[in-house]
N, CA, C and O of each residue as an XYZ file, in Angstrom:
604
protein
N     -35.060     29.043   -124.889
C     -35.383     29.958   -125.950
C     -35.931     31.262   -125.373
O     -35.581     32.350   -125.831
N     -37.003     31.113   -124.117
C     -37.505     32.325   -123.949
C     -36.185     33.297   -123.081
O     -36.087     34.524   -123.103
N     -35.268     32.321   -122.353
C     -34.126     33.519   -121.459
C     -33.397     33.745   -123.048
O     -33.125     34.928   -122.845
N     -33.106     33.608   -123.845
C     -32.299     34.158   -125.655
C     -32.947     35.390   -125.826
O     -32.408     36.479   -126.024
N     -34.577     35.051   -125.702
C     -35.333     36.140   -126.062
C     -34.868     37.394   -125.284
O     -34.280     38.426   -125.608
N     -35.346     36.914   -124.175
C     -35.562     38.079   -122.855
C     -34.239     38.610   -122.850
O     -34.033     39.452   -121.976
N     -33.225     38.308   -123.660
C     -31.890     39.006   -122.953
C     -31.534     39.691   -124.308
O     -30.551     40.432   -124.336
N     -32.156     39.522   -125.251
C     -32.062     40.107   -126.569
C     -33.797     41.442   -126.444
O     -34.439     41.746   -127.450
N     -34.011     41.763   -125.562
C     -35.014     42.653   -125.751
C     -36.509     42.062   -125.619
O     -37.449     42.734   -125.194
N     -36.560     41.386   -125.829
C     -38.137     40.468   -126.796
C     -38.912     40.289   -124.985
O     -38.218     40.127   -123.982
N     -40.523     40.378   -124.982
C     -40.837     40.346   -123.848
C     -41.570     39.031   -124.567
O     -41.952     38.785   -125.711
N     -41.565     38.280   -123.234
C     -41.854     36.466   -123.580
C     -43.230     36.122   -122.735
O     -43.276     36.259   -121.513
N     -44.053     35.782   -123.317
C     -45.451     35.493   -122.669
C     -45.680     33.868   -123.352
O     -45.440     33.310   -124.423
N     -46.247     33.538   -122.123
C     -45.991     31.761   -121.708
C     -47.578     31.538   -122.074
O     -48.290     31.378   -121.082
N     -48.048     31.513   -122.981
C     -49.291     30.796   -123.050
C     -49.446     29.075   -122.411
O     -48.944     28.062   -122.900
N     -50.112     29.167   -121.461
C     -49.886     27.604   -120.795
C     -51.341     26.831   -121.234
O     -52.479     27.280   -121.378
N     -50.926     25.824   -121.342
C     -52.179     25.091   -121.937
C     -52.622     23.842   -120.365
O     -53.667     23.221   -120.175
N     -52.080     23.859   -120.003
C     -51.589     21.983   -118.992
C     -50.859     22.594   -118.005
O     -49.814     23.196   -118.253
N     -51.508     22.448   -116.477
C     -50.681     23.142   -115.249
C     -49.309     22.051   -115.275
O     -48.251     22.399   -114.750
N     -49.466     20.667   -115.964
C     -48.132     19.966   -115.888
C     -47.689     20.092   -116.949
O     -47.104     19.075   -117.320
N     -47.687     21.140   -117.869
C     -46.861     21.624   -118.808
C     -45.409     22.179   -117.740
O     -45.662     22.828   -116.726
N     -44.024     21.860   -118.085
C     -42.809     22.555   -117.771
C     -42.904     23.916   -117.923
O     -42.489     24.656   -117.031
N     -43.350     24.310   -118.839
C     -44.115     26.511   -118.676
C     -44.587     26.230   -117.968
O     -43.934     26.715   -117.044
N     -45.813     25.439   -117.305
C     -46.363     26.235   -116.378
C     -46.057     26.226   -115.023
O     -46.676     26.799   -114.127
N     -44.381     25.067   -114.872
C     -44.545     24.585   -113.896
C     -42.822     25.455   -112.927
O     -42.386     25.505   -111.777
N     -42.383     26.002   -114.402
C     -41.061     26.756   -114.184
C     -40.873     27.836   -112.865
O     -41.743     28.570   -112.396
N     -39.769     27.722   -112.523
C     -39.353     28.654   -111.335
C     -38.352     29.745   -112.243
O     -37.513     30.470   -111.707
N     -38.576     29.710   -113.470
C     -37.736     30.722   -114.461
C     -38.103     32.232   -114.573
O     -38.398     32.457   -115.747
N     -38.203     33.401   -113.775
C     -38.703     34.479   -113.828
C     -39.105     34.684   -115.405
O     -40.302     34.886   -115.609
N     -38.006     34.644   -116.839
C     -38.771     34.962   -117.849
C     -39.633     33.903   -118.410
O     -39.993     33.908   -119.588
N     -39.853     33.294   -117.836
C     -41.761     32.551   -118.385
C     -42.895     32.765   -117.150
O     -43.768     31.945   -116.865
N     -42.662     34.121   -116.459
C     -43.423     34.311   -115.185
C     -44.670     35.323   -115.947
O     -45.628     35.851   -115.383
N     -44.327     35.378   -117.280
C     -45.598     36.284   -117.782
C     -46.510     35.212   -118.476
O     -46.363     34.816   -119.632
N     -47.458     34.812   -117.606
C     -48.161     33.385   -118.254
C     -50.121     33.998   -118.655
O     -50.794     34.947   -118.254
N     -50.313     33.153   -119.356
C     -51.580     33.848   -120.268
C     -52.332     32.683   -120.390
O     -51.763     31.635   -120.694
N     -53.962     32.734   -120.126
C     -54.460     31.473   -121.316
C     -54.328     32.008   -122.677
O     -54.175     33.191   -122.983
N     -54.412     30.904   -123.521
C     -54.096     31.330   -125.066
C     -55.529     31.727   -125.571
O     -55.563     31.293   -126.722
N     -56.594     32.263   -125.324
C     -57.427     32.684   -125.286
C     -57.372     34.092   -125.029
O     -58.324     34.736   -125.469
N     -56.344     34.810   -124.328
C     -55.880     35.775   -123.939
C     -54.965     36.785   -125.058
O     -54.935     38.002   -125.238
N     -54.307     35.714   -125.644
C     -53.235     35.968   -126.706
C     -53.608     37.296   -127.518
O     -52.784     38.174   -127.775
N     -54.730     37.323   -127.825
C     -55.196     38.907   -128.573
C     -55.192     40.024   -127.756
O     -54.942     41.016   -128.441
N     -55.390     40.344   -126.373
C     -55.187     41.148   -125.448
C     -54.407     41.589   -125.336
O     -54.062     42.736   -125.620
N     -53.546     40.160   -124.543
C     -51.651     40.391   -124.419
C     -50.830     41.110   -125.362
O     -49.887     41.865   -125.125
N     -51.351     40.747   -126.517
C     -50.461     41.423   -127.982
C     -50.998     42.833   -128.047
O     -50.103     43.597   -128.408
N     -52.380     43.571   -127.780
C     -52.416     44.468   -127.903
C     -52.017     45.328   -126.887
O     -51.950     46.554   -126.974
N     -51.694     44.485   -125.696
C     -51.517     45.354   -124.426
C     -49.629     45.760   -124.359
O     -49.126     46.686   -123.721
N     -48.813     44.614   -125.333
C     -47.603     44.571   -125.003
C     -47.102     44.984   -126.434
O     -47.498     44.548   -127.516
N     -46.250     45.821   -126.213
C     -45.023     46.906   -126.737
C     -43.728     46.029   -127.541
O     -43.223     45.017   -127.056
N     -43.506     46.358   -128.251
C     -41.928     45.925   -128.632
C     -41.952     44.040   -129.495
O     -43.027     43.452   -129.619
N     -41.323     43.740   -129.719
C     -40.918     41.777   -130.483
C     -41.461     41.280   -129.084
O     -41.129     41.880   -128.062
N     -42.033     40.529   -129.055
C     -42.990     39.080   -128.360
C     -42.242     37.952   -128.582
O     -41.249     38.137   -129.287
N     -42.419     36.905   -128.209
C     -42.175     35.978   -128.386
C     -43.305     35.115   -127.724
O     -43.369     35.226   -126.500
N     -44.090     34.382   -128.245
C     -45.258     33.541   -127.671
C     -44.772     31.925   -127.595
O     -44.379     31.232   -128.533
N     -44.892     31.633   -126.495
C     -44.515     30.008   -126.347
C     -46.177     29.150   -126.184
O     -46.954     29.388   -125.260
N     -46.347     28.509   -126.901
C     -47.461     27.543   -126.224
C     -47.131     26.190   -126.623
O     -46.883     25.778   -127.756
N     -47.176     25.372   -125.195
C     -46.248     23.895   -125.256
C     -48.112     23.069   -125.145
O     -49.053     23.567   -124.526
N     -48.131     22.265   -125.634
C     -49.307     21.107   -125.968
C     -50.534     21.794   -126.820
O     -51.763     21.775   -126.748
N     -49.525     22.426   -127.686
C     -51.267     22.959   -128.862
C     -52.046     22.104   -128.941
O     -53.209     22.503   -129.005
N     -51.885     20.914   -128.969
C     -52.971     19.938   -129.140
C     -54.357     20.191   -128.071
O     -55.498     19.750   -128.207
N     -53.767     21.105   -126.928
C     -55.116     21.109   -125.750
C     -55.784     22.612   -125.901
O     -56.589     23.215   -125.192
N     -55.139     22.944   -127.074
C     -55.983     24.829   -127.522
C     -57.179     24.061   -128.296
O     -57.238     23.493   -129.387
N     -58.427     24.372   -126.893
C     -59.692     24.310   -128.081
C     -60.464     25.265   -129.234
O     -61.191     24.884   -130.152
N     -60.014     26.795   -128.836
C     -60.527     27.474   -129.954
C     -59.545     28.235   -129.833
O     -58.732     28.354   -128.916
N     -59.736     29.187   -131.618
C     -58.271     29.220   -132.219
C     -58.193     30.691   -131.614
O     -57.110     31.138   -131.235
N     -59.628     31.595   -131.515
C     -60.002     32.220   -130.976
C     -57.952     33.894   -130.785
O     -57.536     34.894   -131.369
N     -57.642     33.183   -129.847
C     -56.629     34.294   -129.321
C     -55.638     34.230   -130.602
O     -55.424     35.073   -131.473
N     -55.175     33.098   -130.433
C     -53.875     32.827   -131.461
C     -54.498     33.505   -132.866
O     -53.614     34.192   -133.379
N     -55.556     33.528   -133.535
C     -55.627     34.423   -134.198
C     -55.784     35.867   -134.411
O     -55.648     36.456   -135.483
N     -56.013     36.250   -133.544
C     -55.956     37.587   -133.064
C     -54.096     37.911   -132.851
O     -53.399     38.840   -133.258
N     -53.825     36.902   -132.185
C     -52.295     37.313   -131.715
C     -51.398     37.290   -132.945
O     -50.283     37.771   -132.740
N     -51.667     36.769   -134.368
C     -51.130     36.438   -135.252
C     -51.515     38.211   -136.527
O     -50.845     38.683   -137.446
N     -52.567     38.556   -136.041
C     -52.382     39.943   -136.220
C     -51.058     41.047   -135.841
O     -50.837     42.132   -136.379
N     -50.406     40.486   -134.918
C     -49.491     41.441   -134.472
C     -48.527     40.083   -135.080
O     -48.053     39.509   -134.100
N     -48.087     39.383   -136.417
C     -46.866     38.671   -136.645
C     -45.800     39.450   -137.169
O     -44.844     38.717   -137.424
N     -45.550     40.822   -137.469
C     -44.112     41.690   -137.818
C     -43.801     42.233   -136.610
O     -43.055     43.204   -136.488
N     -44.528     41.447   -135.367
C     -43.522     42.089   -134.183
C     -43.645     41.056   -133.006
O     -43.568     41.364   -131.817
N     -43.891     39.507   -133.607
C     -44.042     38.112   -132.824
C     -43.399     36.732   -133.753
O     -43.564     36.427   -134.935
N     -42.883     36.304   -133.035
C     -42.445     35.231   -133.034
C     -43.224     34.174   -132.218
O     -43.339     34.395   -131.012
N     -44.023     32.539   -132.967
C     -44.683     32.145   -132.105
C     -44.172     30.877   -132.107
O     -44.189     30.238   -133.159
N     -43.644     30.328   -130.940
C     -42.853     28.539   -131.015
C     -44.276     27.880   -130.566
O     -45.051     28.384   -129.753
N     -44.445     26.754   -131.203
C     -45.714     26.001   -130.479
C     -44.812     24.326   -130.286
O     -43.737     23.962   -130.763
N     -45.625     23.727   -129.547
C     -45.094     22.420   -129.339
C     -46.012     21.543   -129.489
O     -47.105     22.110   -129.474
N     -46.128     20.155   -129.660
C     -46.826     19.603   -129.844
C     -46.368     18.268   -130.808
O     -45.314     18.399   -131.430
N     -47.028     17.151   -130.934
C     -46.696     15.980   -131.507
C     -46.609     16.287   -133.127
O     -47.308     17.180   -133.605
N     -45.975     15.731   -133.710
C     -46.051     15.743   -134.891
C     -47.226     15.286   -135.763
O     -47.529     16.001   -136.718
N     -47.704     14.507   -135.599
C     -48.474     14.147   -136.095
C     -49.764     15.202   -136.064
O     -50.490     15.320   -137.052
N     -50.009     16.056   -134.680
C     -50.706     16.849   -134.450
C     -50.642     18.169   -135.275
O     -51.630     18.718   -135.762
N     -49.066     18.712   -135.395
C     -48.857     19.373   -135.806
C     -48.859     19.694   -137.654
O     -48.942     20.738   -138.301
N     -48.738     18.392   -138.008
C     -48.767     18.497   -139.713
C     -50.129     17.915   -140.089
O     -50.208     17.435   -141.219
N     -51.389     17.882   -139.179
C     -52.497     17.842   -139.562
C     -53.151     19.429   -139.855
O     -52.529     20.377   -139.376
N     -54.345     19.683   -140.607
C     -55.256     20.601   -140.705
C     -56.349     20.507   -139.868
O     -57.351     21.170   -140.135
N     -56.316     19.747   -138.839
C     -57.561     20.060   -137.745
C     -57.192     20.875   -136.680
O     -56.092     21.364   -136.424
N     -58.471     20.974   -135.974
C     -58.386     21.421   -134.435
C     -57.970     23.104   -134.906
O     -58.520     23.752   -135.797
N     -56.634     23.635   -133.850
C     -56.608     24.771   -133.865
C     -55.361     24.431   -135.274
O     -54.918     25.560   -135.481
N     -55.013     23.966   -135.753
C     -54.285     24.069   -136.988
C     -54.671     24.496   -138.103
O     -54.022     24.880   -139.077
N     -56.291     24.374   -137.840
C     -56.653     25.276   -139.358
C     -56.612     26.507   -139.358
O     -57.092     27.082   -140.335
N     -56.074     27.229   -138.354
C     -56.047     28.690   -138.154
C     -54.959     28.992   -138.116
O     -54.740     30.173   -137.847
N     -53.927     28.187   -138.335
C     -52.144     28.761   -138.257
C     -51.604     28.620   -139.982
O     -51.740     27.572   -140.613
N     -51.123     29.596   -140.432
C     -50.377     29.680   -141.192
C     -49.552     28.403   -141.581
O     -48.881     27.973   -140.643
N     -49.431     27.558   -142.988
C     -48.157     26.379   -142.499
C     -46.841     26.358   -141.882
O     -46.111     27.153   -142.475
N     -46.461     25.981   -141.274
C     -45.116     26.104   -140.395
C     -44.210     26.121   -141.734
O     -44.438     25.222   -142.543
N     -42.984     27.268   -142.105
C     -42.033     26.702   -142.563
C     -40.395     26.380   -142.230
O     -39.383     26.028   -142.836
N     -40.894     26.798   -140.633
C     -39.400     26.805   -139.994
C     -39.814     26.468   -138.873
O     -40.884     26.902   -138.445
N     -38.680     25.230   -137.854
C     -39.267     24.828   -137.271
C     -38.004     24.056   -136.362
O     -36.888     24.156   -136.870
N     -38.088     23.411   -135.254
C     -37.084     22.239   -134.531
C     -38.369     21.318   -134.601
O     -39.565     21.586   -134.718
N     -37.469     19.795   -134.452
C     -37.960     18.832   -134.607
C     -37.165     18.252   -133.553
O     -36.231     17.718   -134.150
N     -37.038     18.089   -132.496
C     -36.831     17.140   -131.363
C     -37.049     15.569   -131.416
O     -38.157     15.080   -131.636
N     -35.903     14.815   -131.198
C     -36.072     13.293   -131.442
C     -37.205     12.863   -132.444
O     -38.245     12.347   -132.034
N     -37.020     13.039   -133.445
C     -38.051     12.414   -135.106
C     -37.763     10.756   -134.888
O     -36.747     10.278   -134.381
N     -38.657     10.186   -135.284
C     -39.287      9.084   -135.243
C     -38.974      8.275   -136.529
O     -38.135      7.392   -136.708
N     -40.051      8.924   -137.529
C     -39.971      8.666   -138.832
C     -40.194      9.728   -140.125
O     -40.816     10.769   -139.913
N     -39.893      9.559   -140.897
C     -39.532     10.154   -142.143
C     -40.222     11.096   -142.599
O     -39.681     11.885   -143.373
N     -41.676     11.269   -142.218
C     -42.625     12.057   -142.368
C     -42.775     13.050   -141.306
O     -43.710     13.850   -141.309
N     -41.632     13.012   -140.148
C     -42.261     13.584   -139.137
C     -42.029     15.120   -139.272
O     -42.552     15.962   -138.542
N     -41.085     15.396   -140.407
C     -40.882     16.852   -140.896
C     -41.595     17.758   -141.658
O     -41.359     18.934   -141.934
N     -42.628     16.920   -141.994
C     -44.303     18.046   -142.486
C     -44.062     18.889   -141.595
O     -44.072     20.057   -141.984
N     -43.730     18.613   -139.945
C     -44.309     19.239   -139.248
C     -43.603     20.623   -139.111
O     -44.138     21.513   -138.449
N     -42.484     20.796   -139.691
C     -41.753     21.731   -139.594
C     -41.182     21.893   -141.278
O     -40.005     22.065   -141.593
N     -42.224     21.799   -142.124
C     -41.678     22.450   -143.335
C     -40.763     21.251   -144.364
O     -40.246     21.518   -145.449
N     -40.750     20.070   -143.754
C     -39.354     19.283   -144.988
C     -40.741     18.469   -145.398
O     -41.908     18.532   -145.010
N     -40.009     17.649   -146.406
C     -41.459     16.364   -147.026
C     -40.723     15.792   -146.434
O     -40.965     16.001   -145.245
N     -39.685     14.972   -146.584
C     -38.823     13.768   -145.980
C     -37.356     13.839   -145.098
O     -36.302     14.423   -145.350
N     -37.714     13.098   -144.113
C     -36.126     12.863   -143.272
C     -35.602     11.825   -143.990
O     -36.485     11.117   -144.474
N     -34.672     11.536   -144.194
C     -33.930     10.877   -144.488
C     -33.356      9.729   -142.996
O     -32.818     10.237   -142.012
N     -33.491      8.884   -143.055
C     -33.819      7.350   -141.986
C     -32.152      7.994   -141.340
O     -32.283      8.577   -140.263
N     -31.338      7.963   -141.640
C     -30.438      8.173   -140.434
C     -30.516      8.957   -139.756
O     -29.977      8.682   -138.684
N     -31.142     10.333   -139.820
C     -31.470     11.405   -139.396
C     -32.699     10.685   -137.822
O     -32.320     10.629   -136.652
N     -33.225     10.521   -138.011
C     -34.550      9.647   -137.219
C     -33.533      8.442   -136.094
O     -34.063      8.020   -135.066
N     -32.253      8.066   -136.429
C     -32.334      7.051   -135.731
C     -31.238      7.361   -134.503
O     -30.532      6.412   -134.166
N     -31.087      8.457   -133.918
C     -30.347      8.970   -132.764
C     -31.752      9.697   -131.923
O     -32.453     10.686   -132.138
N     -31.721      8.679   -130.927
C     -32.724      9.013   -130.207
C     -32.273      9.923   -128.693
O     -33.153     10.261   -127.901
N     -30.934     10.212   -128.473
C     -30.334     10.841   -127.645
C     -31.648     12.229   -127.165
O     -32.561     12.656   -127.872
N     -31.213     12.704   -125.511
C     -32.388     13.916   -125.461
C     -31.748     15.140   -126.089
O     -30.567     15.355   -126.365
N     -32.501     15.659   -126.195
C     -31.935     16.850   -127.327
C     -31.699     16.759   -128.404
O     -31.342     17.751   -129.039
N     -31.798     15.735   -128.884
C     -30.912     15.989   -130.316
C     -32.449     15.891   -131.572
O     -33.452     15.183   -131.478
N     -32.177     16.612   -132.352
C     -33.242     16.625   -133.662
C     -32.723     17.525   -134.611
O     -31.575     17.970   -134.617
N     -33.904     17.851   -135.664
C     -33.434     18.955   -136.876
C     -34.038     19.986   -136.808
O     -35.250     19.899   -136.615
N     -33.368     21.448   -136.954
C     -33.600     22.573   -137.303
C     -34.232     22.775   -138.579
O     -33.696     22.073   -139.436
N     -35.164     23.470   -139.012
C     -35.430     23.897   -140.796
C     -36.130     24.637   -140.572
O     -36.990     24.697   -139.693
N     -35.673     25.720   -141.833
C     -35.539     27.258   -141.998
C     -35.979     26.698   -143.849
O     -35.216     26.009   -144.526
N     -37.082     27.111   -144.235
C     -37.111     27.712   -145.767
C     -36.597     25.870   -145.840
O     -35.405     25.601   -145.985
N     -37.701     24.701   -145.714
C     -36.976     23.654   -146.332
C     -35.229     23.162   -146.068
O     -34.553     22.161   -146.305
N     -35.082     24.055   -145.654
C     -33.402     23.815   -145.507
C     -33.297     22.876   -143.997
O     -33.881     23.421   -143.060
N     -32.504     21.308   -143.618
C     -32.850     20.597   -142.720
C     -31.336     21.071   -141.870
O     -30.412     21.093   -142.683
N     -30.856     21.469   -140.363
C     -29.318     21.049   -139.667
C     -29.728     20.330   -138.570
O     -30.780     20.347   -137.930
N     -28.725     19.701   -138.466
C     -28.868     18.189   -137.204
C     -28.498     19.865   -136.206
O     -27.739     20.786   -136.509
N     -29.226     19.725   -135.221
C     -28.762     20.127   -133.287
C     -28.885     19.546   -132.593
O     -29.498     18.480   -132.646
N     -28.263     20.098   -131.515
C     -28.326     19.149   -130.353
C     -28.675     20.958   -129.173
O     -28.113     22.051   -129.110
N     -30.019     20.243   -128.393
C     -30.503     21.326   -127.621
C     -30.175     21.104   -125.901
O     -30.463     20.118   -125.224
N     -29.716     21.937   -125.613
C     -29.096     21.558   -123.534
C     -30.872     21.315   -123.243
O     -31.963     21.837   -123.470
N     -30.099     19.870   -122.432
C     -31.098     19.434   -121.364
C     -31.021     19.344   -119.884
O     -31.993     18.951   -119.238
């Protein structure tokens, strides 16, 4: 997602949460602009032009601190977060400071509920039962499409 960005204009800053996060661990020049997410309000005021903010294990952001600040600049950011589902369609931790998700990927779903996390109320059980890597649902505005993402 972040080389899509970077080749479409968008400058991509890697908020890393976990040195064994895959961001933090990449030999990918465009995730070489890496930040604590604590930073995130800086970065946004320091950087020019569409953003794109990646932070992979929200679950380990202890204060919401940057990401809200960085969410000040949202008509010129795009922010993907990662994290468990279950984590993600709760209201604790740093989730009480994010907007509800209404668009979203869902990577290998589990069970039926696991699309709070990205905006649906319910998967529908066949949807959940292809556990292949890559494969999950896209949703945009409630709207659910099966993908399949290169691994």
């Amino acid at each position: 997602m972040g080389v899509l960005a970077s080749e479409q204009g968008w400058t991509v800053v890697n908020a890393t949460t976990s040195r064994r996060s895959p961001l933090s661990t990449t030999s990918e020049p465009v995730l070489a602009n890496r930040c604590d997410p604590d930073e995130l309000g800086d970065v946004m005021e320091s950087t020019s032009g569409r953003v794109l903010v990646l932070i992979d294990d929200l679950q380990r952001v202890e204060k919401a601190d940057g990401i809200e600040a960085a969410l000040g600049h949202r008509d010129r950011m795009l922010m993907v977060v990662a994290s468990s589902p279950d984590f993600l369609t709760g209201r604790a931790g740093v989730m009480r400071s994010l907007p509800p998700m209404t668009a979203g990927m869902l990577l290998n779903p589990t069970g039926g509920l696991d699309g709070g996390a990205i905006g649906l109320r319910r998967i529908p059980q066949e949807w959940t039962s292809d556990s292949r890597a890559g494969r999950g649902i896209l949703a945009v505005a409630g709207e659910p499409s099966h993908i399949q993402v290169p691994t």
